[in-house]
Structures are given as structure tokens and as C-alpha cells.
C-alpha positions in Angstrom: 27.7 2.4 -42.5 29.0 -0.9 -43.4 27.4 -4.2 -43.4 23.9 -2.6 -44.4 22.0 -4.7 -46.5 21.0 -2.3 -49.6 16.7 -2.2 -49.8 15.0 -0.4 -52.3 13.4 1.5 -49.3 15.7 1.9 -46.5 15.0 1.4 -43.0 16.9 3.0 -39.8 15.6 1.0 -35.9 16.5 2.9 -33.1 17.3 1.6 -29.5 15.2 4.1 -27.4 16.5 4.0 -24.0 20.4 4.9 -25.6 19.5 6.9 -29.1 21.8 4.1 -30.8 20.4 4.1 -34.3 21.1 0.9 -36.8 20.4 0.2 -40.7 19.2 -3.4 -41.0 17.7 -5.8 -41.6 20.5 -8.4 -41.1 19.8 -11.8 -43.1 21.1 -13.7 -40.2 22.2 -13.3 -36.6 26.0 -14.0 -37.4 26.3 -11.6 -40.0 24.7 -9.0 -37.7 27.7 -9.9 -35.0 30.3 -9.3 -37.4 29.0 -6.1 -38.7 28.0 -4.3 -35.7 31.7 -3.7 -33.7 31.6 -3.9 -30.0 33.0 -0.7 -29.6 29.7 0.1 -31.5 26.8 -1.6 -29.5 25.1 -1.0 -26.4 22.6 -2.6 -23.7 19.3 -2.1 -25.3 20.4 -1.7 -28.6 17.9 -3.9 -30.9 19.3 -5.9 -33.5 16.3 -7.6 -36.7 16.3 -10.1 -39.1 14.7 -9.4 -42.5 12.1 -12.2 -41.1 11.2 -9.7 -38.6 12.7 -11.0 -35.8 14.0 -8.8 -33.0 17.3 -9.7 -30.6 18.4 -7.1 -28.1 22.2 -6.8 -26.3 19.9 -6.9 -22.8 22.8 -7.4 -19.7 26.5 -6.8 -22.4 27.4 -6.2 -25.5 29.6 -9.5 -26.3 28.0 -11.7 -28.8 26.8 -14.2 -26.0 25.0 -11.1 -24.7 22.5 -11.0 -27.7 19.3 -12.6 -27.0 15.7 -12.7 -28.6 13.5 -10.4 -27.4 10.3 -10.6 -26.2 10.5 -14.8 -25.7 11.4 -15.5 -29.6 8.2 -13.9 -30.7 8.2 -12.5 -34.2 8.2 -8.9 -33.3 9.9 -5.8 -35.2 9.6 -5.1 -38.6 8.4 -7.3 -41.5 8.5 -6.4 -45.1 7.7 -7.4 -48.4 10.0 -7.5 -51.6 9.1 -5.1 -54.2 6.8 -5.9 -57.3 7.0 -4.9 -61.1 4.1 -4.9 -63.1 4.5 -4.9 -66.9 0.9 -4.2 -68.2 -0.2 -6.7 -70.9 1.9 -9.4 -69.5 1.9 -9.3 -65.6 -1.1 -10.2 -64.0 -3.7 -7.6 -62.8 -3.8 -4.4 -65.0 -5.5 -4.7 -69.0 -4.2 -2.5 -71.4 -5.5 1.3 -71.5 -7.1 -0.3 -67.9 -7.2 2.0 -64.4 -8.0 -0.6 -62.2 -6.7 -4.2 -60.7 -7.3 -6.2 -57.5 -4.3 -7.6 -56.0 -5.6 -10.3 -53.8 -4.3 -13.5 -54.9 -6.7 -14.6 -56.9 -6.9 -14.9 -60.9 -3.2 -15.0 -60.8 -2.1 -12.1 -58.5 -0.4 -11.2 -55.6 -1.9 -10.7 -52.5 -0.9 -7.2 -51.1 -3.9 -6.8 -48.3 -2.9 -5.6 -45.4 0.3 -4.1 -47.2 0.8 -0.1 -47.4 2.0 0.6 -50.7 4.0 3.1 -52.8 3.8 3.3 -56.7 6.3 4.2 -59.2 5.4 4.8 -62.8 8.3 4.4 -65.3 8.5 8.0 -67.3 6.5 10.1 -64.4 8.2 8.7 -61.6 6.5 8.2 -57.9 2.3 9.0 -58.0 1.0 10.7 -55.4 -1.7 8.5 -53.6 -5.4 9.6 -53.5 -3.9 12.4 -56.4 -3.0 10.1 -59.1 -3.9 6.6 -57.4 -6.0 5.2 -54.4 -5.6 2.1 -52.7 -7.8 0.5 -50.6 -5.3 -1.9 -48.2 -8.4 -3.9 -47.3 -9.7 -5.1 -50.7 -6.9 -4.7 -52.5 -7.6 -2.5 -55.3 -5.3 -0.5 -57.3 -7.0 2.6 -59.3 -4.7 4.5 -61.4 -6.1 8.0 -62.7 -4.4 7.6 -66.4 -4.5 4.2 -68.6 -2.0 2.4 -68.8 -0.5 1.8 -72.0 0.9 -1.9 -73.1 4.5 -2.3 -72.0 4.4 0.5 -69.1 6.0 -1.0 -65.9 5.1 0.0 -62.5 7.5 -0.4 -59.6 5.2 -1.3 -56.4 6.9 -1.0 -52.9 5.6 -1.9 -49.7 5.6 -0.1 -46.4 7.5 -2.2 -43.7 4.8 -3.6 -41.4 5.8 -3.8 -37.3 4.2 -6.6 -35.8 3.3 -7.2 -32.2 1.6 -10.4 -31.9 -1.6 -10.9 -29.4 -1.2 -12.2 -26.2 -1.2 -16.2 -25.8 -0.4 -18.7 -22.9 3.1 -19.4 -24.9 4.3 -15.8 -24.3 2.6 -15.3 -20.6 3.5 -18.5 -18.8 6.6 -18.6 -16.7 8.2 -21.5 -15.0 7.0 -23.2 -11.9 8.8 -25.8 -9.3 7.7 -26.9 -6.8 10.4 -26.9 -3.6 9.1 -28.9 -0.5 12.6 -29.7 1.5 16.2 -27.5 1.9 17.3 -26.0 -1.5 20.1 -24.2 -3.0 18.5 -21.7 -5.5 19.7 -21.8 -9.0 20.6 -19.0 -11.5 17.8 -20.7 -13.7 14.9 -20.0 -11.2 15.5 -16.4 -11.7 12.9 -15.6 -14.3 10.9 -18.5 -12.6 8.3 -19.1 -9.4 9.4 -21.5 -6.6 6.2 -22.7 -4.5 7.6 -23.4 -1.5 5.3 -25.9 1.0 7.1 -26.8 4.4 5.4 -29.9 6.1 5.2 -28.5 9.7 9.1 -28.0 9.8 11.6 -25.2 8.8 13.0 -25.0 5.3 16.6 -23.4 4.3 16.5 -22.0 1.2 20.0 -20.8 0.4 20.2 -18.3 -2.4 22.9 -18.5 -4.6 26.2 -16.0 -4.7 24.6 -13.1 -5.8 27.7 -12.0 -8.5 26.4 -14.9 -10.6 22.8 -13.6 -11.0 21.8 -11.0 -13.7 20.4 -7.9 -12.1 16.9 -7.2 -11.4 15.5 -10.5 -13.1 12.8 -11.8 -10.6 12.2 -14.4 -8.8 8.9 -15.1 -7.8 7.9 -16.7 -4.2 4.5 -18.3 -2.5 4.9 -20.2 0.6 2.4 -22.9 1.2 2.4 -25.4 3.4 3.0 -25.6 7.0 5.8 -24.4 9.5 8.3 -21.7 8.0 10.9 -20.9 5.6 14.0 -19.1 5.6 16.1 -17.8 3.2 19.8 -17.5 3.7 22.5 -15.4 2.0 26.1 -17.2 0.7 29.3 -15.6 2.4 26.8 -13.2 4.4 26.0 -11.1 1.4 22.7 -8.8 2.2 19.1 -8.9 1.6 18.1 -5.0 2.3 14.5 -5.7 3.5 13.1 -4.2 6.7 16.9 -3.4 7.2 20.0 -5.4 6.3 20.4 -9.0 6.9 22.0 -12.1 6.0 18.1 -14.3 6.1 14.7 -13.7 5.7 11.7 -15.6 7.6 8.4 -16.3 5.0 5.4 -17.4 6.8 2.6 -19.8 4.4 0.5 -17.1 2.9 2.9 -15.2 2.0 4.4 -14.1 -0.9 7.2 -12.1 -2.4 9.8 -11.6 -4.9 13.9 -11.1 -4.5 16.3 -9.3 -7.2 19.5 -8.5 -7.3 19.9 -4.6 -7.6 23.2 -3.2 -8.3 24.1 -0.4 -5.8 27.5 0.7 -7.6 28.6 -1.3 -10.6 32.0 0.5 -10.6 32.8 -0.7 -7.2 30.8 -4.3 -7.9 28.5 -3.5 -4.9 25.2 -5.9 -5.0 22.6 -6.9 -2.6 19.1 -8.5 -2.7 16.3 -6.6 -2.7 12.2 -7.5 -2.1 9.5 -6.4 -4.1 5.8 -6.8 -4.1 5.5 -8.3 -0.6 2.1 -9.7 0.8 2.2 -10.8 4.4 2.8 -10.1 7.9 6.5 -8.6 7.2 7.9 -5.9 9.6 4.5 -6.8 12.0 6.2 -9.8 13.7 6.1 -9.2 17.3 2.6 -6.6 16.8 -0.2 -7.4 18.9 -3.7 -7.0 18.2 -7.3 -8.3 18.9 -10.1 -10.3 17.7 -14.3 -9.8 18.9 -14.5 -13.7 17.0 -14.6 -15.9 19.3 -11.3 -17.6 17.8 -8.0 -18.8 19.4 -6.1 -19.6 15.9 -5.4 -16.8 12.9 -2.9 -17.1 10.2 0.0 -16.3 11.6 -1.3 -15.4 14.5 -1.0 -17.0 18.1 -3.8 -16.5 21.2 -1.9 -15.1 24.4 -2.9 -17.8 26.5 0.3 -19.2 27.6 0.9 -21.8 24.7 4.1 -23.1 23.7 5.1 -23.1 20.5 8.0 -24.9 18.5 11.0 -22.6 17.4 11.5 -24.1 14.0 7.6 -24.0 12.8 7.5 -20.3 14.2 11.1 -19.4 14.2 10.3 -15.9 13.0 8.7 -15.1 15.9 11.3 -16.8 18.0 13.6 -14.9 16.4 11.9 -11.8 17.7 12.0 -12.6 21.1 15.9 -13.0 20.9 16.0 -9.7 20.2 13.6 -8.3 22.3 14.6 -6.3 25.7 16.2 -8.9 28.6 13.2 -8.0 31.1 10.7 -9.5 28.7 12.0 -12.7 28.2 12.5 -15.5 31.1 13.9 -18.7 30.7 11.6 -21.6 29.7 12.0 -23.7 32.9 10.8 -19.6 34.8 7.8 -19.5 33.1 5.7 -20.5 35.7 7.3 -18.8 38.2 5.6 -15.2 39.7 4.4 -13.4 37.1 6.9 -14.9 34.5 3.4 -16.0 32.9 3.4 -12.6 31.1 6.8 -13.0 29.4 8.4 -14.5 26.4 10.6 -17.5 27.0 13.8 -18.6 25.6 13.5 -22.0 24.2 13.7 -25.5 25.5 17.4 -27.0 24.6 15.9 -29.8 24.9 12.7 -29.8 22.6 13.3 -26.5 21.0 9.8 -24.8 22.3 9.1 -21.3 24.0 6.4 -19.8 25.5 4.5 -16.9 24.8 2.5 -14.7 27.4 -0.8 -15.7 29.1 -2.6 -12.2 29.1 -6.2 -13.6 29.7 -8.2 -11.7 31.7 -6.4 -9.0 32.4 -6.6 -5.4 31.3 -4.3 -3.4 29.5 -2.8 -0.6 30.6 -0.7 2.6 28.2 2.7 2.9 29.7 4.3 5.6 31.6 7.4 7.2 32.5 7.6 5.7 35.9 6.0 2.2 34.7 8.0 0.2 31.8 5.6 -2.3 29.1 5.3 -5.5 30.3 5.6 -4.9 34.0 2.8 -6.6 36.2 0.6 -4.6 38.8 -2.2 -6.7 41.1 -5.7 -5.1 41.5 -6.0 -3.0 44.1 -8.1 0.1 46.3 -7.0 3.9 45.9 -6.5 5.2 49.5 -9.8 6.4 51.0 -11.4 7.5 54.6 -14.3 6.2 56.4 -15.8 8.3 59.2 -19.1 8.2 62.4 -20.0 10.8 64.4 -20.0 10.0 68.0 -20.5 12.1 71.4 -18.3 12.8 73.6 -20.4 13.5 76.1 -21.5 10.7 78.8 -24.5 8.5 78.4 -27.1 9.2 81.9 -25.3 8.4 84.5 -22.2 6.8 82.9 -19.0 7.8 81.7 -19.3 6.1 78.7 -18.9 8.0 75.0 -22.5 7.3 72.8 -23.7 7.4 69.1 -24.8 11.1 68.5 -26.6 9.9 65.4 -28.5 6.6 66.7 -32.2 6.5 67.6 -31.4 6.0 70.8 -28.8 8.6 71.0 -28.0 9.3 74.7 -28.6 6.1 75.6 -26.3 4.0 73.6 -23.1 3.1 74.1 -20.3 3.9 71.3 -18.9 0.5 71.1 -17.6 -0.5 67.5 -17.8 -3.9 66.2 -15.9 -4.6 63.3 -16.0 -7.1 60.7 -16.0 -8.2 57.0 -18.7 -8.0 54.2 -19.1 -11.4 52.0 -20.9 -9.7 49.0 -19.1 -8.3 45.4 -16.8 -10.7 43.1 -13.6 -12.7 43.5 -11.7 -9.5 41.8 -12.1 -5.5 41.3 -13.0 -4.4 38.0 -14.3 -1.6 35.9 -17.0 -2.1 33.2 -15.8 -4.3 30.5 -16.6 -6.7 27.6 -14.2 -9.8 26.2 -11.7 -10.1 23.6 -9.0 -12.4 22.1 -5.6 -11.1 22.2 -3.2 -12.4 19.9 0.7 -11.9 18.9 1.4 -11.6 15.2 4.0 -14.0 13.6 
């Protein structure tokens, strides 16, 4: 292949995820660009320096399109230039000696660390722990014969990969801080954006998605108070929970967005949502507490309240789309039993109501009873009976009690009338909770 740079041991680097294979190392980026043809290169492929840094064609194969890898660390293959000993002049080996320590001190080179390969002139390459040992963490070179004065030996060095450890510099990522409307930027991707609304809604528009490398990440945390929503340009899709052109994110919550590419023939792109903590796809969910709270994170007590549409517009935008018999318009609220509906908001001060469901029992729904629908308390038809006597009292026509003490003698006349005792409502057995809508 042309443009290889000749090494007395070659190398070959191999781009695993495309079984490209390239001769290297290149002495500098631009002569690697001119040697590798563009007809010749693909995404993934690795490209190294001889100083053992590694650039990869990540998202195209133009020469804009080669970046470092792995945040400019150092990481690939290093090597060492070969070394020739002549004994009785070079540092290390005495004449008729076997043994030298190549640490850098008393003159020599320091080949710790290094894997090496030795070449005697006249025999040609030894055969290690046959005809010499080397011990990579002293050092020390034993050869089994002397060496004679003038003998040169030819030492190469097995190319080292290095992967360095772990730091802050190659962990940290970029952090901004976003607490009014923003337009995101191709540069946050890659990035975090805290986001902290101050008891308000923030728009945070998200840029044309055709101008965003695929599936780089952007982290989001929402802080704060009130909500955020993120918006689409030209309408272009988020497919979250379905397809949409926004998405509501309550504080607490976090997520991240990427653009995936559905069909790159056909240009087809959309955002997508990964690792998502929070109350998504649960807005509009009930459920209930035994604390004896009326406030949970995203979370609102049924008691009637009313509640601003920006600093929950999530769950205002669930009741928009919600069934028509149960919603009422704000000003109907307190009408009947409108008290157990969603309203529409105020065009005035932008609220909406939420049900008041306290004290009151829940029943499951049934064909010939819809959710939501309102029935008062009431007593399942029932008979009351007495036994009376048809037969006359002595000496009167009159009916009498067959059942009375006195039967015979007392006349059957009713008297009717209410009882005072038991509550102000009917009720089974039963024990309090707190019911609460989930935003």
C-alpha cells in the first residue's frame, strides 16, 4: 500500500466495527489525509500517529470528518526506535559478558516496561527464554553465549498500546446553566443543560434537527419551579410516548434527547428520549397517600384547587385532551356536581380547576355507569311489615294489634314519625386517605 511509513517491525490497525485494515503509523495528520483516498476510508476507521495518538473518521469520511478519539488522549499504539549494541563500545554488555541492565543508568537506555526482540549479527533472531531472558521489569538482558568484542546486536521493541487511567479531564462534560427561553445549540449536544424555571413556563426550542450529528446526547435535569417545554423547529418529531412536536419536563426530572436516523437514504430524522426519570406517560394517573399530606412532587391533592396553566401546563394539557364530559368550563365549576370535573382555564388569569373528590368513595365503573359520573347516597329498596287482627276489639268494630300485650283490647291505630339518631350521611366501614392527580 502506498504512503506506509517503512518500520523495522511492521504494524497493521484494524477498524473493528468495518474490518478496514491500515499500515501506519502516519508522522502527521496531513500526511495521513493525503495517503488514505476517500474512496478508501470509512466511519470508524482509526487513523495513528507514530506519537501514539489515535483520530477516527466518526460521522464521514472527508478530511473535516477526522477527529481525535477518545478526547485527545494518547491512546493507540506507542513504540520505541530500535537499538544497536556493539559490544566493547556501546554501553551495557563487557566483552566475553552474558549479562547487562538496560535501565538508564551507568550510561544505558532505559527499556523497562518495553517487550523486546533480539537479533544477533551471524545467528540471526534468538529465541527468548532459549538463548536469552529478559526480565521487562528490571531490565536485564542475559544472553546464553559471550559475546565477543565487535558483535552487534539489533534490539527491537514490541509496540506498546496505551489506555490511560481515568481522570476528571477525560470524564467531565460541559454544563450550562439555562434559567429563561432558549434556542438549543448544535454545541450543547455532547453537553448537560440544567434547566431551573422560576415559577413560570420555559420554551426550549431545539434546533433543526438535519444540523445535529446523530445519536450524540444531550443531557437534561430540570430544577427549579413551574415547567418546561421543549418545542420542535418546522414541526419535526420527538417520538416519545408517541409522536409530537413538544415535550412537558416537570423539576425532578430528568432525560436525554438524540437525534436517531430512521432512513438515511430517504434523510428521515426524528428525536428520540433515553434514560428518562420522572412522572412521563403518568400525567393524568391518580393515586393515594395514608401521609397525612396535601403536596407531592408533581402531585396535586383533589380538593378543588386551582392551579395555573403555565406552572402545570402538562397537566393542563391533559385535560384538553381528555373526554368532553369531564371537563366544564371554569366559570361551571361550582355548579351541580361540576366540582368533580376538570376545568378549562380562565382567559382571563390562565387557571383551571381540578376535582374536589374529598370524602367521597370510589366506585369501579360499569357498562351502564361511565368514570366520572356522580351518584348521591342512597337506601336499596326494602319492606317493613306488623301483624294486626282483623277481628274486632270487645264490643267494637275496630281492627287490634294481634301481637300487643293487650291484644284484644287495643286498637290498631298507626302513628308515624321520624327517628333523630345515626349520622348526617350513609356509609359503610371506612378509613381516610389523600387522593391526588399526578402531573
Amino acid at each position: 500500500m502506498s504512503g506506509q511509513k517503512e518500520l523495522n517491525v511492521q504494524i497493521r490497525y484494524h477498524a473493528p466495527l468495518h474490518g478496514d485494515w491500515r499500515w501506519g503509523p502516519w508522522d502527521d495528520i496531513e500526511t495521513a489525509l493525503s495517503q488514505i483516498p476517500v474512496a478508501e476510508r470509512v466511519i470508524g476507521l482509526w487513523v495513528f500517529l507514530s506519537t501514539g495518538v489515535r483520530y477516527i473518521f466518526k460521522s464521514g469520511v472527508q478530511d473535516s470528518d477526522l477527529i481525535l478519539d477518545g478526547q485527545g488522549q494518547s491512546t493507540g499504539f506507542v513504540f520505541l526506535e530500535p537499538a544497536t549494541l556493539t559490544i566493547g563500545t556501546s554501553p551495557g554488555f563487557a566483552v566475553n559478558g552474558t549479562s547487562a541492565v538496560f535501565d538508564g543508568t551507568n550510561g544505558t537506555s532505559d527499556w523497562r516496561g518495553w517487550g523486546v526482540n533480539v537479533d544477533r549479527r551471524g545467528v540471526g533472531p534468538l529465541v527468548q527464554d532459549t538463548e536469552f531472558t529478559w526480565n521487562i521489569t528490571t531490565g536485564e538482558l542475559d544472553i546464553v553465549s559471550p559475546l565477543l568484542e565487535g558483535e552487534t546486536l539489533t534490539i527491537t521493541f514490541d509496540p506498546k498500546i496505551v489506555v490511560p487511567e481515568p481522570d476528571s479531564s477525560n470524564l467531565d462534560f460541559n454544563v450550562s446553566l439555562i434559567t429563561s427561553d432558549y434556542t438549543v445549540q448544535t454545541s450543547d449536544f455532547g453537553t448537560k443543560l440544567i434547566i431551573e424555571p422560576t415559577n413560570n413556563l420555559l420554551v426550549i426550542t431545539l434546533p433543526d434537527i438535519a444540523t445535529i450529528q446523530k445519536n450524540r446526547p444531550l443531557m437534561i435535569e430540570v430544577g427549579g419551579a413551574g415547567c418546561v417545554k421543549f418545542v420542535t423547529t418546522s414541526g419535526q418529531t420527538i417520538n416519545f410516548n408517541g409522536a409530537n412536536s413538544y415535550l412537558f419536563v416537570k423539576p425532578g426530572e430528568t432525560l436525554t434527547i438524540y437525534k436517531f436516523v430512521r432512513n438515511a437514504g430517504t434523510n428521515t430524522y426524528e428525536w428520540r428520549v433515553s434514560d428518562p426519570v420522572g412522572n412521563f406517560g403518568k400525567t393524568g394517573r391518580t393515586f393515594t397517600s395514608y401521609d397525612d399530606v396535601t403536596s407531592v412532587t408533581n402531585g396535586y391533592w383533589l380538593n378543588g384547587q386551582a392551579l395555573d396553566s403555565n406552572i402545570h401546563a402538562r397537566l393542563y394539557d391533559w385535560v384538553t385532551k381528555i373526554a368532553g364530559d369531564k371537563v366544564c368550563a371554569y366559570s361551571d365549576h361550582g355548579t351541580g356536581n361540576n366540582y368533580l370535573l376538570f376545568s378549562l382555564k380562565d382567559p382571563a388569569t390562565g387557571f383551571f380547576y381540578i376535582p374536589d373528590t374529598r370524602n367521597l368513595f370510589q366506585r369501579n365503573s360499569s357498562a351502564t355507569r361511565d368514570a366520572g359520573v356522580y351518584q348521591a347516597d342512597q337506601v336499596a329498596n326494602h319492606t317493613h311489615s306488623i301483624s294486626t287482627h282483623t277481628a274486632p276489639q270487645s264490643g267494637s268494630s275496630t281492627p287490634c294489634y294481634t301481637s300487643h300485650s293487650d291484644a284484644g283490647t287495643i286498637p290498631a291505630t298507626l302513628t308515624t314519625g321520624n327517628n333523630s339518631g345515626g349520622g348526617t350521611e350513609t356509609n359503610p366501614v371506612n378509613f381516610s386517605i389523600n387522593h391526588f392527580v399526578i402531573e
